[in-house]
N, C-alpha and C positions, 0 to 999 in steps of 0.2 A: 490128608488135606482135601476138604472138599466143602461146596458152598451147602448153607443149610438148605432145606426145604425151602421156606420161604423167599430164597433170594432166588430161586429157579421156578419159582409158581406163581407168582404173583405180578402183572403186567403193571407200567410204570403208571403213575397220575396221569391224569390230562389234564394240560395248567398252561397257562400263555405266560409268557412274560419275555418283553423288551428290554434285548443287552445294553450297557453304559458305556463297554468299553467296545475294541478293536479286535477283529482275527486278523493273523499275519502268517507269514511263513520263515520260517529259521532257514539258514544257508541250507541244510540238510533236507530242506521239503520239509520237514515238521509241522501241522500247522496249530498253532496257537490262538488260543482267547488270552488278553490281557486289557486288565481294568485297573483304576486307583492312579494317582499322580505320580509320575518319575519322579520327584521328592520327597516319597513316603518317608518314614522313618524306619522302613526295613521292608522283604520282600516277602512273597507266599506263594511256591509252587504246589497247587493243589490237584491232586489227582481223583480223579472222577469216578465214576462207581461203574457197573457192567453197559449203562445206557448210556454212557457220554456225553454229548453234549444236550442233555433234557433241559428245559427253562431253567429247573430249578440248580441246574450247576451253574451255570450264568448268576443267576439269581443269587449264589450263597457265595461266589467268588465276590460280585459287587456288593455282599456286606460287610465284608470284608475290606474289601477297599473303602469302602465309608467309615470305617474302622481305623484309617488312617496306612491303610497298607498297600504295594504294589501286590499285585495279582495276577498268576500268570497259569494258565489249565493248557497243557501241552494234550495232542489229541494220540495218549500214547499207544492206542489201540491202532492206530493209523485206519480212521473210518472203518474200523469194523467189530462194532457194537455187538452185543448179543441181541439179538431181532427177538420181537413177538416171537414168531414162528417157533421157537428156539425152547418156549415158556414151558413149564412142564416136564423136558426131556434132560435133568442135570448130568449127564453123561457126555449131551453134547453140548452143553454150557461151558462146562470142563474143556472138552474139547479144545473151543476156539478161545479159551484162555489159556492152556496150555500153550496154544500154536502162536499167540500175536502175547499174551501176554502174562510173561516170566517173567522175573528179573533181571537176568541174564542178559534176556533178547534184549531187554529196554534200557539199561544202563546206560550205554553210549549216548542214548536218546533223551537219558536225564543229566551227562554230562553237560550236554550242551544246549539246555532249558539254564542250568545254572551257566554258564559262559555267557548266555546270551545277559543276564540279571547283574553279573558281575561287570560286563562292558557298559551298563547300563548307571555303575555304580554302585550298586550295593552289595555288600559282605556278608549281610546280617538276614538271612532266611531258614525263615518257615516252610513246615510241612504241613499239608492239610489232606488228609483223605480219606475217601467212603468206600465201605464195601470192601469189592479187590484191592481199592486205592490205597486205602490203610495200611495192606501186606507192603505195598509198595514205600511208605513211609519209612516203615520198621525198615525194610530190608537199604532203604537210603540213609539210614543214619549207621547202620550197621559197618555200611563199606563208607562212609564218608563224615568221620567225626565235627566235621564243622559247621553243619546244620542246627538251628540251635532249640530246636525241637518241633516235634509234630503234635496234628490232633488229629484223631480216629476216629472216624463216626460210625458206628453200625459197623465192627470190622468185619470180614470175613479172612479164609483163610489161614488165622493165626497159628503159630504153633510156640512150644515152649522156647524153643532157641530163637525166634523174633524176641522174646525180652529176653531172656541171657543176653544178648548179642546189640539190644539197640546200644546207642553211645549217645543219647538224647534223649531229654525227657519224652514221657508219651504225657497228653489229656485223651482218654479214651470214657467213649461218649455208648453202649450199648445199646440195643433194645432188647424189651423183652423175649425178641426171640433168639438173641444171639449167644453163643455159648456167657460163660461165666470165667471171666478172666482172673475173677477174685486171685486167684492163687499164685499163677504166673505173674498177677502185679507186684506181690510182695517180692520178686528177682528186682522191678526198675525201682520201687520205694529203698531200697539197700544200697542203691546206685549211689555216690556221690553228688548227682544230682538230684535224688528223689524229693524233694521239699519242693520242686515244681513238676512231679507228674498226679495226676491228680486220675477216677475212677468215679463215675456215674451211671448210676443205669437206668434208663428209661424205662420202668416197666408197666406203661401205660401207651407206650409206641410201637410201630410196627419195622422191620428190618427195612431201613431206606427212607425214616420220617423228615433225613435232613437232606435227603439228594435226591433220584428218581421215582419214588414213592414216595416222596411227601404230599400230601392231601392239604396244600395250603390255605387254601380257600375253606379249610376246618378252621375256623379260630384258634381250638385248643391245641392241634395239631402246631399250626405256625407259632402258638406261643411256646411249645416245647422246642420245637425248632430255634428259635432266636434265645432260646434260655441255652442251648447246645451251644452255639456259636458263639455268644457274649463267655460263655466259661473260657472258649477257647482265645479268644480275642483277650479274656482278659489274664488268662495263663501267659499268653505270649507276652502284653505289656509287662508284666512282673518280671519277667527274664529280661528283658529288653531293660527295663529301670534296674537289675541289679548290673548287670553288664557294664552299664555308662557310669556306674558308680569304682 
C-alpha cells in the first residue's frame, strides 16, 4: 500500500475561493466544515485528500450542497496536513499518514461526525472522498453497513479487499495516473447492490483534478471536474429515488 508518484510530487493549485458554509467543533474537539441546509434531503460526510482543507474542498463540499445535500468535512487529519516541505519525499508522506491517519486511529472520529448528522436528523448518508479519503470510504462502509454509498475520486491506497469488503455501492472517479481498478470493480458490480456503482476514468486528468490539485481556473479542467461531481450527485439521487420507493 502506498501513494503513487504523483500524489507525493506534485505541490497543490493555487486557487481562492470563499466558503458558504460554517467550521465548528464536535464535543470531542473535532473541527468541522459543514454547508447545505439542515433540511437537505440526505447527508454527505466527505473526506478530504492529503492537503485538507484547500479552497477546493470547500469549494466541492458546497457543490454538493447546492446539489441539495447537507455536507459535512470533518478535519480527520487533526490539522496536520502533508506540507509542501513534505513533496517529493513518499516515505514520509507515508509516514504522517500512517501516524495521524489509519482507519483505525480515525474511526471513533467518524463515529461521531455520523452522531453528530444523526442528532441533526438525518439517517440517509453519503460518502465522498479524494485521494486517502476514498480509502477511508471504502473502509466506512466496510465496518458500518448503513451508509448508503460513496464516491472516490482519484483514489489512492486501494487494495483488493476494500471491494471484497465494501457493503456500499462505490462511483469511483480515476485519473489517468491512478492505478486501474478495472478488475477489482468487477468484486462490487457482483454485489447485490451493483446496478448503482458505477467506474470512470479520467484519462485526460491529473491525480487530484477534483480536490487539491485541481487547476480550476483551466476551463477544461473545471468542466471535468463538475462532470466528476454531477456523476456522483447524480448516482446518489438514483439510490435515494429507489429507497423512498
Amino acid at each position: 500500500m502506498s501513494f503513487i508518484s504523483a500524489c507525493c510530487n506534485r505541490p497543490p493549485a493555487k486557487i481562492e475561493y470563499t466558503p458558504k458554509g460554517e467550521t465548528f467543533h464536535l464535543e470531542n474537539g473535532l473541527r468541522c466544515y459543514i454547508t447545505g441546509s439542515k433540511d437537505s434531503k440526505a447527508a454527505i460526510i466527505h473526506s478530504y485528500d492529503i492537503f485538507n482543507f484547500h479552497p477546493n474542498c470547500y469549494h466541492a463540499a458546497d457543490i454538493f450542497a447546492e446539489a441539495g445535500f447537507r455536507v459535512i468535512v470533518p478535519d480527520m487529519l487533526r490539522d496536520h496536513p502533508v506540507k509542501l516541505e513534505m513533496l517529493g519525499d513518499r516515505l514520509k508522506i507515508m509516514g504522517r499518514i500512517i501516524e495521524t491517519g489509519m482507519f483505525p486511529n480515525l474511526e471513533e472520529d467518524y463515529k461521531s461526525v455520523k452522531e453528530y448528522l444523526n442528532g441533526e436528523g438525518f439517517d440517509k448518508i453519503f460518502l465522498t472522498g479524494y485521494c486517502w479519503g476514498a480509502k477511508m470510504c471504502m473502509a466506512l462502509t466496510a465496518s458500518d453497513p448503513s451508509y448508503l454509498g460513496g464516491a472516490l475520486f482519484h483514489p489512492s491506497l486501494l487494495d483488493e479487499n476494500d471491494f471484497k469488503n465494501a457493503q456500499a455501492p462505490m462511483i469511483i472517479q480515476p485519473s489517468k495516473e491512478d492505478p486501474d481498478f478495472t478488475e477489482w470493480y468487477q468484486e462490487l458490480i457482483a454485489k447485490p447492490f451493483g446496478k448503482y456503482c458505477y467506474l470512470q476514468i479520467y484519462d485526460d486528468m491529473v491525480h487530484g483534478f477534483t480536490s487539491g490539485r485541481g487547476e480550476w481556473y483551466i476551463p477544461h479542467v473545471k468542466k471535468r471536474a463538475d462532470e466528476a461531481f454531477n456523476n456522483a450527485i447524480r448516482g446518489f439521487n438514483r439510490i435515494l429515488a429507489d429507497k423512498s420507493q
